[in-house]
N, C-alpha and C positions, 0 to 999 in steps of 0.2 A: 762802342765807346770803351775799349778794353784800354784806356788810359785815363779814365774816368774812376776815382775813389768815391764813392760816398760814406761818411759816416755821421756817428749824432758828435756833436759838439761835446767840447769840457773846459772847464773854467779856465784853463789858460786861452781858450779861442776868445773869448767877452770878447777884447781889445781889437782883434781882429775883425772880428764880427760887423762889431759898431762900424769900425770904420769902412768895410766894405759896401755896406747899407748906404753910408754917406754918399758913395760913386754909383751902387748899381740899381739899388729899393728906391720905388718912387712914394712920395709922401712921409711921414715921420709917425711916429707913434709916445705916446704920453712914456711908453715902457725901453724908449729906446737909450739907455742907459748901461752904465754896468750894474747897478743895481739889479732893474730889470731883467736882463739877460740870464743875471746872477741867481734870480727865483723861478726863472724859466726853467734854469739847468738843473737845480737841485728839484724843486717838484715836481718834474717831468724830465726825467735824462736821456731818454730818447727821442724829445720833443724835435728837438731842433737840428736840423739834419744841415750837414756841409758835403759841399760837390767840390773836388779837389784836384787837379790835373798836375801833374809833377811835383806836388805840394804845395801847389798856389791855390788860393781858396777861389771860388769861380762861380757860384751859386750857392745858395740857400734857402730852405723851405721849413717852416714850422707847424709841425705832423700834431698838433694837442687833438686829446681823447682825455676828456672829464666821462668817462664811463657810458656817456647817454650820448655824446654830440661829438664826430669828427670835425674836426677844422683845420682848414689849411691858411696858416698866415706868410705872407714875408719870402714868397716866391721869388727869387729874384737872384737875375745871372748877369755877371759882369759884362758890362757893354760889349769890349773886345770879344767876347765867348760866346754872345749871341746865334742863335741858328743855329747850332753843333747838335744840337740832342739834350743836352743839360736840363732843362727847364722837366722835358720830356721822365728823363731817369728821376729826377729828384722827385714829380710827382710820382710814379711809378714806386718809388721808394714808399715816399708818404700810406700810400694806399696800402702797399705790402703791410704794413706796420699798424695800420687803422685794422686791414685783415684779421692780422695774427691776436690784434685787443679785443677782435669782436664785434668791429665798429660795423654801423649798414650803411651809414649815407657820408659821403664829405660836404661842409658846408667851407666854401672860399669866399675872403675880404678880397673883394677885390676895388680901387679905384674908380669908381663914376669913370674920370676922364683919363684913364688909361687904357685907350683904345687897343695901345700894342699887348697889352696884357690879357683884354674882351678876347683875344686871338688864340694866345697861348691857351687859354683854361676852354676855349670852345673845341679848336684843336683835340685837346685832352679828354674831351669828352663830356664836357659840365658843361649842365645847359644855364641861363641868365634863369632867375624868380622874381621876376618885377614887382607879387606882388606884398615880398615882404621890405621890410626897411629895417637901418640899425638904430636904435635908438641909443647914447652912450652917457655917461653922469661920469666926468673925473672925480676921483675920493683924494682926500685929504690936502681939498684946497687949492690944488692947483689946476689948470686950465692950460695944459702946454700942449696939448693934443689930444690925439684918438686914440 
C-alpha cells in the first residue's frame, strides 16, 4: 500500500471526518459531533488516525489509551476502498501506537450486527468475549446515542 498515508488527525479534519462517518461508519455515536471530535483531538492527538490515498480520506480508526485500557473505536473505510488493505494498515497503525504507549491488550466496539466488520477484526486477529457486555449512561441529559 505504498500509496496509502496514514496519519493522526487535526482540527481542520473534524468536518471531514464527520462527514465521511456518515457514508462509511456504521451506527452513530452520542460524540459524533464537532464538538466531540474536537475533545478527541485535543486530549488525545494521536488518538484518531486518517488512511488517506492521493489526499482523499478513505478510512479511519480511533487508537485511545487512558494509560490502563487500549481501545479501538470508529474502524471504518470508505465503501469504494473496501478490500484493498486499509482496514488492515490502520489497525496495524493503531497497535504500533498502543505499543510505543505501553499498552498490552486492545479492547474493540464493535456492532452486534455488523457481521462485515465480526470479519475484519477476526481477520485482524481479535478474538469475540461474549462474556463481557457494554453497559453505557449519556451525561448531560441527552440520549442521542452510544
Amino acid at each position: 500500500m505504498s500509496d496509502l498515508d496514514i496519519r493522526r488527525a487535526v482540527p481542520s479534519d473534524i468536518d471531514a471526518v464527520l462527514a465521511f462517518w456518515r457514508t462509511a461508519a456504521e451506527g452513530t455515536s452520542i460524540s459524533d459531533d464537532h464538538e466531540g471530535v474536537a475533545l478527541l483531538i485535543t486530549r488525545d492527538p494521536g488518538a484518531l488516525l486518517l488512511a488517506e490515498r492521493r489526499g482523499t480520506l478513505v478510512g479511519t480508526v480511533i487508537a485511545g489509551f487512558d494509560g490502563w485500557r487500549c481501545s479501538a473505536y470508529r474502524l471504518a473505510v470508505h465503501p469504494d476502498h473496501r478490500r484493498q488493505g486499509i482496514a488492515t494498515a490502520l489497525l496495524e497503525a493503531a497497535e504500533q501506537r498502543f505499543t510505543e504507549l505501553g499498552g498490552r491488550r486492545v479492547d474493540a466496539m464493535v456492532l452486534e450486527e455488523n457481521a462485515r466488520a465480526h470479519h475484519t477484526w477476526q481477520a485482524a486477529g481479535y478474538d469475540r468475549e461474549n462474556h463481557w457486555r457494554r453497559w453505557v449512561k449519556p451525561l448531560g441529559g441527552g440520549n442521542r446515542g452510544r
